[in-house]
Each structure stands twice: as C-alpha cells, then as structure tokens.
C-alpha positions as CSV (number, residue, x, y, z in Angstrom):
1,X,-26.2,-14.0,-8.9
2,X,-25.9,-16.8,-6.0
3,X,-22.9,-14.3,-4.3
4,X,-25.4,-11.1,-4.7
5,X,-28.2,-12.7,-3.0
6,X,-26.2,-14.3,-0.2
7,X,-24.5,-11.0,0.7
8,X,-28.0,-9.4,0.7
9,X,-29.0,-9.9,4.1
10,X,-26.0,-9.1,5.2
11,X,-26.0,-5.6,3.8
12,X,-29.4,-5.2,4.9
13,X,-28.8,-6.2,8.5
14,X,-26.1,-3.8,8.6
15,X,-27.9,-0.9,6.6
16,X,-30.7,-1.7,9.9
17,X,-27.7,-1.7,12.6
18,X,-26.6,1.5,11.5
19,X,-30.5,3.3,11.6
20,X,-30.4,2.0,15.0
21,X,-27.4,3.7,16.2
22,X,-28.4,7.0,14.5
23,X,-32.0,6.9,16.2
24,X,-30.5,5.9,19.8
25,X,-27.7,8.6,19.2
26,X,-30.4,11.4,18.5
27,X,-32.4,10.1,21.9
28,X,-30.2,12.3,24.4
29,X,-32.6,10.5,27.6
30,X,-32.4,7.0,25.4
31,X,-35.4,5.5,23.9
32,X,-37.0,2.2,24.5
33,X,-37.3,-0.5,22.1
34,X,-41.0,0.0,20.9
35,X,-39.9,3.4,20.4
36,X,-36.8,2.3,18.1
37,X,-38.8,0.1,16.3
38,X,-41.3,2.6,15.5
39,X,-38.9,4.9,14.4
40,X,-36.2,2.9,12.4
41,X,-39.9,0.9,11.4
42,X,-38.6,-3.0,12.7
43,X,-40.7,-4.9,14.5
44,X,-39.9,-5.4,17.9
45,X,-38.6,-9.0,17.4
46,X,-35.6,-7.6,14.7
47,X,-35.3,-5.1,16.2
48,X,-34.1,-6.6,19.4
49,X,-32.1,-9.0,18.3
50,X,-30.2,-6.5,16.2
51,X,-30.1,-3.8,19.4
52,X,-28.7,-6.8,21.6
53,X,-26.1,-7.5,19.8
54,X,-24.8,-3.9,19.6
55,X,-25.3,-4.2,23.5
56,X,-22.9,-7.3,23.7
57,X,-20.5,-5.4,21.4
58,X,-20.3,-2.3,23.2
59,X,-21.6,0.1,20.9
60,X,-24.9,0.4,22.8
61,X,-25.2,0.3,26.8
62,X,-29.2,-0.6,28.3
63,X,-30.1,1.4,31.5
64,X,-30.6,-1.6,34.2
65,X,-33.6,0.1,35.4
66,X,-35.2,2.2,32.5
67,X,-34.5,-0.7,30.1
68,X,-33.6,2.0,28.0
69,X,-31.0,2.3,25.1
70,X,-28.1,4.5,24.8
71,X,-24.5,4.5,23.1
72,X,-22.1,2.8,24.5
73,X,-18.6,4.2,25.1
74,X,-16.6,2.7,22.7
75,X,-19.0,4.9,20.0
76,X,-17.6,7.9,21.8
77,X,-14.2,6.6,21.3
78,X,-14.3,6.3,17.4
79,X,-15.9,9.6,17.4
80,X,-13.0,11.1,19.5
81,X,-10.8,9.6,17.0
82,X,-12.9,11.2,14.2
83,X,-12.9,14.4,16.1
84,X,-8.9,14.4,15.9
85,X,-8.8,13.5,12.5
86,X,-10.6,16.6,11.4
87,X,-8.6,18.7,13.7
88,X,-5.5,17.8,12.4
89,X,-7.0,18.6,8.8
90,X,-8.2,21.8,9.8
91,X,-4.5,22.8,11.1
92,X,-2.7,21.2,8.5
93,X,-4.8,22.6,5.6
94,X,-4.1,26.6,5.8
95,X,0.0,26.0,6.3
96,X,-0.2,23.7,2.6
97,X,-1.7,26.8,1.2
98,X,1.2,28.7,2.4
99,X,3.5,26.1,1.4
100,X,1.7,25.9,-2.3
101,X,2.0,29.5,-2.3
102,X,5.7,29.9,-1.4
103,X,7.3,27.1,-3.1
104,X,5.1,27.2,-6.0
105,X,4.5,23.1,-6.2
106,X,1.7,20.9,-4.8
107,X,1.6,20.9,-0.9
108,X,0.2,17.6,1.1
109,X,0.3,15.9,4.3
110,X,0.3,12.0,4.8
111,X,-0.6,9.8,7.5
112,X,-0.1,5.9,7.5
113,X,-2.9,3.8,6.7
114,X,-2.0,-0.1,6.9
115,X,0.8,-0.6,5.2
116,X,0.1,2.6,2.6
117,X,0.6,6.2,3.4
118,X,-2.7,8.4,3.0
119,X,-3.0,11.6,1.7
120,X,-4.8,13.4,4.2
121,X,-4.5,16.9,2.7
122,X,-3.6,18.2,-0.5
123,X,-3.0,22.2,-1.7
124,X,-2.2,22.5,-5.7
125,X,0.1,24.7,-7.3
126,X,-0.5,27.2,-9.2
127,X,1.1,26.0,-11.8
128,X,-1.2,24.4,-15.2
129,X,0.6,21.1,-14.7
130,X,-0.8,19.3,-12.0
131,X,-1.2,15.4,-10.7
132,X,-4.8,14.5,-10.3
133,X,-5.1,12.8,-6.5
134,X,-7.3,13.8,-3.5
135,X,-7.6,13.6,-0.1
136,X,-7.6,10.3,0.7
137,X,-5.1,8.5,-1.9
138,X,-3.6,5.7,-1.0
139,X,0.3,5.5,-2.2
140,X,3.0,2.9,-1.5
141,X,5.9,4.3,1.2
142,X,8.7,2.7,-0.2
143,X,8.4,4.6,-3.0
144,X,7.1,8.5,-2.2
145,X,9.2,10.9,-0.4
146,X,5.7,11.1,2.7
147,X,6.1,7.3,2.6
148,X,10.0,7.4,3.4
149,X,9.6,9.6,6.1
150,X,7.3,7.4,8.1
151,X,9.5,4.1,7.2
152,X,12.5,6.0,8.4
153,X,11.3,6.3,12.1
154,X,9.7,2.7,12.3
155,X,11.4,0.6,15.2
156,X,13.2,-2.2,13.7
157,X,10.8,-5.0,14.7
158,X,7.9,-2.6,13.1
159,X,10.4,-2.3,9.7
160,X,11.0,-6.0,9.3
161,X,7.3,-6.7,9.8
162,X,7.0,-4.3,7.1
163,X,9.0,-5.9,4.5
164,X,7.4,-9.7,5.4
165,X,4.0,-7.6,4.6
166,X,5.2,-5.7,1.2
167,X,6.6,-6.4,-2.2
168,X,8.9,-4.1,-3.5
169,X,7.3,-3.5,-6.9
170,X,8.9,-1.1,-9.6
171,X,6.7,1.8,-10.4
172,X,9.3,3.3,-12.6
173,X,12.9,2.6,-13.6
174,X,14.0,4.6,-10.5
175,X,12.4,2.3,-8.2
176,X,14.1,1.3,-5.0
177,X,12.7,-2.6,-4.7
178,X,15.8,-4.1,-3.1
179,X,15.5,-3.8,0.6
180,X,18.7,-3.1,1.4
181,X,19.0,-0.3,-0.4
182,X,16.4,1.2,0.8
183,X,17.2,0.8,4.4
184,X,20.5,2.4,3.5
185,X,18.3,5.2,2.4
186,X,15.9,5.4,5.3
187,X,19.1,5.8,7.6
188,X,20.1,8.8,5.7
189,X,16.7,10.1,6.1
190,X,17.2,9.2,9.8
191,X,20.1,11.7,9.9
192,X,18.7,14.4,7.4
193,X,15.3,14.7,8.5
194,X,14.4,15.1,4.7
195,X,13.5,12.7,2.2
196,X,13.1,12.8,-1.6
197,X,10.9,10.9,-4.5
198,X,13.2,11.1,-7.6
199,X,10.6,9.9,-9.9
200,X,10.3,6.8,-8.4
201,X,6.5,6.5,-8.0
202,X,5.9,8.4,-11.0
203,X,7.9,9.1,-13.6
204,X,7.2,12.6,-14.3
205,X,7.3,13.5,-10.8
206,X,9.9,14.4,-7.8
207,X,9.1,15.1,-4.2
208,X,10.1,15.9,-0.9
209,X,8.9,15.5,2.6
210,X,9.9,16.2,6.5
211,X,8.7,14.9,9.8
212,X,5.5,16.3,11.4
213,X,5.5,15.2,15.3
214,X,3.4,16.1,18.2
215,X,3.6,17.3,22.1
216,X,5.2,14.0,22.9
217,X,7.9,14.1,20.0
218,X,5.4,11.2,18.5
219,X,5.9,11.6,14.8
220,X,2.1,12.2,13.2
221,X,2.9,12.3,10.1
222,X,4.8,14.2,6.8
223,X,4.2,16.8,5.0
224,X,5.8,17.3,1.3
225,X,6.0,19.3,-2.1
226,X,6.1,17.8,-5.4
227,X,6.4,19.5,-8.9
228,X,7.3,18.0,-12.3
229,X,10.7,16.5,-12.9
230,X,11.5,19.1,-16.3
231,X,11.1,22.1,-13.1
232,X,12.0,20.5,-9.8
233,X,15.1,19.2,-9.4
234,X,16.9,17.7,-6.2
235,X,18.9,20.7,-6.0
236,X,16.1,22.9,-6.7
237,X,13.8,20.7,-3.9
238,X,17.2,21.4,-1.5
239,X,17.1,25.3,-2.0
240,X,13.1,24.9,-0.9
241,X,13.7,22.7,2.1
242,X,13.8,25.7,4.2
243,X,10.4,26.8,3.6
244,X,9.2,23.2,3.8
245,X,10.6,22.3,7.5
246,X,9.1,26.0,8.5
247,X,5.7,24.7,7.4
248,X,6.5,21.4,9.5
249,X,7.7,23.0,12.3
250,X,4.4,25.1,12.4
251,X,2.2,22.0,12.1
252,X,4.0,20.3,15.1
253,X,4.4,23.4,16.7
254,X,0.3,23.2,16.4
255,X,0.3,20.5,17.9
256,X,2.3,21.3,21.0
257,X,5.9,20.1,20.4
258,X,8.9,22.6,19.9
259,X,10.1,24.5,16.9
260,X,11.8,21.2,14.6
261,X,15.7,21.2,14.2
C-alpha cells in the first residue's frame, strides 16, 4: 500500500503533463497560462510549474513576447517518427496479404525493439491452425528466423554488445544458445540473404525471413512466413523463398531502394 501511494503523485503529475501538451497542441496561436489552467482546470501555480518544466525539456517553447505557450520541436520530432512508423505499416500491410495469400502460411514484418525484434505487422493464413500473436509481440532474435535476419547485418561491435546484453535461453530442444554457433549461422545468413526458425522458438512452428532495406541500402527490417512444422518444412520454406524475396523486394522497393538480389 506504502509503494501505491508513493507512485500516486507521480502518475498524477504526469496524467496533468500530458493534458497540458494536448491543450497547448490544440491552440494553433498558443494559449496563455490562465487559459491552460482553465482549460486542463490547474491552478495557475501547478500549472506553471508543470508547463516550465516542459519548457526546460523542450517539449514546449514560450513566445518571448506573447508569453505564450506552444510545442516545442522535439514534440514534432517524435511525431515525425510516429508518422513513419504508420507509413511503413500501411506499405507493408497489403504485400503480407499477398504473401498470406500466395504461400498459404502466416505473413509478418519485424523491426528491432531493444534487444527483441517486434512484430510490427501480421497477415494469417488461411489455414485453421494458427499462432495467436499481434502487432506488437515482442520475440527473442536469436531464436526466430525475423530475429536472425537483423543479427546477421549487426556490425561486429553492435553483435558483441549484443551477446554481453542477452542470455541464450532454450526455448525448445532446437535452440541455438551457444554463441558460436550461432554466429556461424548468422554468416550463412550473411551470404544467403535468407534465414530459417526450425522450431527453435516454438516447437510446433518453422519460419523464414529476408531483408527489408530502404533508399540508402539501410536494412529496415524482415519480413517472414511461418506455418506448422507437420506442413512446412525447410525444403518446402526453400521452394516458397521466391515468393517471399518478391514481397521483400516490393517493400524496399516502396521504400526507394532497388529490386533485392
């Protein structure tokens, strides 16, 4: 009970903070404090100290003269970033119903997130058998074909850094947790351009996944196909690689970079 009512304020001050920036982002000529205190219904005094802080952050600028409030750039930047994010969805998401359609497994796109890949999109097959995850599950890399693909085009430094931060745990018999082995693995992936999941994540499950890069040859992320282990095989996910680098190559191709190799 102690830890609740310590962390109250806290989530209160920031529940205010964030009223603030909504009422100052809806004042296109910017609004004066009496007027934001009115409106997010502060008085002046918390109100202030709350709005000066954002000021000293960044997040909210006051005009010299007019004393009034507006957002700050760096608000503009995390909504750019924001902006990009649902761009890149909106491309991605009608080539992994193309890719669901013509391979006949589960389609999805991952980006990094930490040290975790994030499944940023997600198209289900058709088929009755299907593994329950949305947008926005997070899965280990070492051990998902997505994952693999982004390890595989780390620097070296950015690798090693990744293996101080990370422990190899088994997920299922099939595994990789010894690092060696795995970097073996990511140099094939190097070479290949395609990586595979044999059950190691789950055991009922295989994958497969290729590079998705931008204008600049950045790599963005990876998009993959998964299916049940009793229908998809690695041969059978080798016959479908085709299709899957075509629905890569269209992503990166979206996003201004040549047709992939």
């Amino acid at each position: 009970m102690e830890t609740r009512k310590a962390e109250k304020p806290s989530i209160q001050s920031l529940a205010r903070a964030f009223s603030i920036l909504e009422c100052i982002g809806q004042s296109p000529g910017g609004i004066q404090l009496s007027e934001l205190s009115k409106a997010v219904e502060l008085n002046n005094s918390t109100a202030f100290h709350l709005v000066k802080t954002m000021v000293q952050l960044g997040y909210v600028r006051q005009d010299d003269k007019s004393k009034k409030y507006h957002i700050g750039r760096p608000m503009f930047l995390l909504a750019a970033a924001a902006l990009n994010d649902i761009e890149l969805y909106n491309i991605v998401s009608p080539i992994l119903h193309d890719l669901a359609r013509d391979t006949g497994e589960t389609s999805h796109f991952a980006v990094w997130s930490g040290t975790n890949v994030a499944i940023m999109a997600r198209k289900e097959s058709s088929s009755p058998l299907r593994l329950s995850e949305g947008p926005g599950t997070m899965r280990p890399a070492y051990a998902t074909a997505v994952g693999k693909v982004l390890l595989a085009h780390l620097g070296s430094d950015r690798l090693e850094s990744y293996f101080e931060d990370v422990v190899l745990e088994p997920h299922t018999p099939a595994t990789i947790t010894d690092s060696q082995r795995l970097v073996a693995e990511l140099s094939k992936i190097r070479e290949s351009g395609i990586a595979y999941d044999d059950a190691e994540l789950f055991a009922e499950v295989r994958c497969a996944a290729v590079p998705v890069v931008d204008f600049r040859n950045n790599l963005i992320g990876a998009i993959g196909i998964s299916g049940p282990v009793w229908r998809l095989s690695i041969s059978e996910l080798q016959d479908k690689q085709a299709i899957l680098r075509a629905a890569a190559d269209r992503v990166s191709k979206a996003l201004g970079a040549p047709a992939l190799q």
